[in-house]
C-alpha positions as CSV (number, residue, x, y, z in Angstrom):
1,X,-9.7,33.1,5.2
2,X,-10.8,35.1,2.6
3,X,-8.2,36.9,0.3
4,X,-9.1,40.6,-0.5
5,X,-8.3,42.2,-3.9
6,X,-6.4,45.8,-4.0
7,X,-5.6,48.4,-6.5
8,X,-2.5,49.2,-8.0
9,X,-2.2,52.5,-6.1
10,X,-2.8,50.5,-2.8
11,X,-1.0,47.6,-3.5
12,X,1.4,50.1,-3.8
13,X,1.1,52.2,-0.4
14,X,1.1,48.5,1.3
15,X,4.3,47.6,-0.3
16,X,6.2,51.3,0.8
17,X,4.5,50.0,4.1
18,X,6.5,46.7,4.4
19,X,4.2,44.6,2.8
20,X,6.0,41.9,0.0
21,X,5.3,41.5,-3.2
22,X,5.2,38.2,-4.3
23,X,4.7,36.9,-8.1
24,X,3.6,33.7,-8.1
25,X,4.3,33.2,-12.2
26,X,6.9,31.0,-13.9
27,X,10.6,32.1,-13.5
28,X,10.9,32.8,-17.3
29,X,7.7,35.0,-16.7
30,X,9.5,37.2,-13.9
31,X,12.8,37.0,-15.7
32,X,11.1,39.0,-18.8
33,X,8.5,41.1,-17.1
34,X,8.4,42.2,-13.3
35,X,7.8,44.8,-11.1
36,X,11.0,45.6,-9.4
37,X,11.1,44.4,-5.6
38,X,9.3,42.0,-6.6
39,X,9.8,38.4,-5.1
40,X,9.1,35.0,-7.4
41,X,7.8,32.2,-5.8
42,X,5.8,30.4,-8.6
43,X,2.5,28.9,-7.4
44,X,4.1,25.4,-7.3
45,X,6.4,26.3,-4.6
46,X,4.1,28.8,-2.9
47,X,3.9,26.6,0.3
48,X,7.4,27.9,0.7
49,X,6.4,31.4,1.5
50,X,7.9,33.2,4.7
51,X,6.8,36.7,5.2
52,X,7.7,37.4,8.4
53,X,4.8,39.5,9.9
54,X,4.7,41.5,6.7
55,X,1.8,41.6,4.8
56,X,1.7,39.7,1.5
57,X,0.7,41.1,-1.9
58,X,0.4,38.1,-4.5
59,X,0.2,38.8,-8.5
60,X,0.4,37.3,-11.4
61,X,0.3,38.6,-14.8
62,X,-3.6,39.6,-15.1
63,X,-5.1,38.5,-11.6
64,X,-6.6,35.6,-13.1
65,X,-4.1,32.8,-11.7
66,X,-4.2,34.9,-8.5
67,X,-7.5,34.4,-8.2
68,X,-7.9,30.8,-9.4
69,X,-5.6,30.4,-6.7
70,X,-7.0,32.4,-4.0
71,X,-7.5,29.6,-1.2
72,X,-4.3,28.5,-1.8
73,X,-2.8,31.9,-1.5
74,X,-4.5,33.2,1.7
75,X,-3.3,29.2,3.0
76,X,0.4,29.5,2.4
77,X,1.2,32.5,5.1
78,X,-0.3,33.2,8.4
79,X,0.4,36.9,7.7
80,X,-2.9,39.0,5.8
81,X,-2.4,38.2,2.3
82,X,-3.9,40.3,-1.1
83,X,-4.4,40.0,-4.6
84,X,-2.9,42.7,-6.8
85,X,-6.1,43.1,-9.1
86,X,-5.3,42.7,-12.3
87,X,-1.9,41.7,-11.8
88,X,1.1,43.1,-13.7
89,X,-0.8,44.3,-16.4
90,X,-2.7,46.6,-14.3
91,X,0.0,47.8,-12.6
92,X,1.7,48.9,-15.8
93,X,-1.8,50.4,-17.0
94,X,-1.5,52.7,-13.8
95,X,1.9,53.9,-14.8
96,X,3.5,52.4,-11.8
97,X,7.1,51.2,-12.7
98,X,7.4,47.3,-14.2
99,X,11.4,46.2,-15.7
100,X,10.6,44.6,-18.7
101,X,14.7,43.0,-19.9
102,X,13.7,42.3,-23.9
103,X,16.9,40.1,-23.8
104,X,15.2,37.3,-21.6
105,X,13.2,35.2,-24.7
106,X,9.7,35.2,-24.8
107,X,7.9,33.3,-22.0
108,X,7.9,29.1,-23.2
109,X,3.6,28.9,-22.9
110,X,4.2,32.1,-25.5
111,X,6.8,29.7,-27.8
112,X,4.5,27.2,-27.2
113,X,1.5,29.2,-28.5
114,X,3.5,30.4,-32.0
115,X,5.2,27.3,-32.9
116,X,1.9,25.5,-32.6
117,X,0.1,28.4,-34.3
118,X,2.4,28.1,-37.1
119,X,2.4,24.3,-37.3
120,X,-1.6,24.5,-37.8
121,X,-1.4,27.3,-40.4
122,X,1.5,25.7,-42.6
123,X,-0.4,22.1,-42.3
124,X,-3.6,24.2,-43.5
125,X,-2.0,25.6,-46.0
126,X,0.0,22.9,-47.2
127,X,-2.8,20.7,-47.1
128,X,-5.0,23.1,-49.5
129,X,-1.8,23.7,-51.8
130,X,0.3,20.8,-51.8
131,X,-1.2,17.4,-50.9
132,X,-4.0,16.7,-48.6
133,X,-1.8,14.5,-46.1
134,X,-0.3,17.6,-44.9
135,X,-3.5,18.2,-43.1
136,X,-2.0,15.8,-40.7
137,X,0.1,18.2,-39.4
138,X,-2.5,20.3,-38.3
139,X,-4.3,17.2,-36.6
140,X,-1.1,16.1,-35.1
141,X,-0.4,19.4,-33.4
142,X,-4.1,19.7,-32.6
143,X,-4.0,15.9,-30.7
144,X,-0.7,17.3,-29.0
145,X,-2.3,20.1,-27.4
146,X,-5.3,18.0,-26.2
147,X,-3.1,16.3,-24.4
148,X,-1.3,18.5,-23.0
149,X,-4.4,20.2,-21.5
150,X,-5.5,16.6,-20.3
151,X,-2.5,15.8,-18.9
152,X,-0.6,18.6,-17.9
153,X,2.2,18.0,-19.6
154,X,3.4,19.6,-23.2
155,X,5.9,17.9,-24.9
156,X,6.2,21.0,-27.4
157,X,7.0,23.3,-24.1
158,X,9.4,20.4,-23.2
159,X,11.1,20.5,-26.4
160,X,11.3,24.5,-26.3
161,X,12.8,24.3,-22.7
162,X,15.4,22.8,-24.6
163,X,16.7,25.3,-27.3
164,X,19.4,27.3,-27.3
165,X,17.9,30.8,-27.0
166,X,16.5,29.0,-23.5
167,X,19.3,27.9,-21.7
168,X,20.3,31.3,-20.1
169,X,19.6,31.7,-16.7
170,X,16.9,33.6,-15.0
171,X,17.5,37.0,-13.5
């Protein structure tokens, strides 16, 4: 089955129809940043889905996991399904309503992204400034993230998951 795209404004009219909304990002994705009535099921669990005979209106937060995704999405309901184009950020762009709750912490692929952004630059730097071996640093960070892309799992995002600032609870 083949999984049309829509517009904000339609997406939209479908929802104030009865169709649901379903965001199929992480949990600490939705907790920061969602559009309200908005359901989270994240892609892992999507098989999970029960609409009901509504119609189902997937996003993510630009369209591009949606779209990735797009077999897998029209698969998990027997109920017509769409893609939100360009996810949540195009729904904000139309001035359509999205809760954003600043007191959730930033998203863990986000954490992951300026902790090992800053452990390259200080391993550069120090390296130029200090002592050569702190180029290792850089190279240590860089090996972590190659295999957390070959592997699929991040031992940095791990560690994040971790901290204190973390441990609340979704919304």
């Amino acid at each position: 089955m083949t999984i049309q795209t829509l517009s904000p404004a339609d997406a939209k009219r479908l929802i104030e129809g009865g169709a649901k909304l379903i965001d199929i990002r992480a949990a600490d994705e939705h907790a920061r940043e969602r559009i309200p009535g908005a359901i989270n099921v994240p892609l892992e669990r999507i098989d999970t889905v029960d609409p009901g005979n509504n119609a189902i209106v997937f996003h993510c937060r630009s369209g591009m996991r949606t779209q990735a995704n797009a077999d897998r999405l029209a698969a998990a309901s027997d109920a017509p399904c769409f893609i939100l184009e360009g996810g949540i950020d195009a729904w904000r762009k139309a001035g359509l309503d999205v809760h954003i709750d600043s007191g959730q912490p930033l998203e863990i692929m986000r954490q992951v992204q300026l902790t090992a952004g800053g452990l390259v630059l200080i391993g550069v730097l120090l390296g130029f400034l200090v002592a050569p071996g702190f180029f290792g640093l850089s190279a240590f960070v860089g090996a972590g993230l190659m295999f957390a892309g070959a592997t699929g799992w991040c031992g940095m995002a791990t560690l994040l998951q971790r901290m204190p600032w973390n441990r609340r609870k979704a919304a």
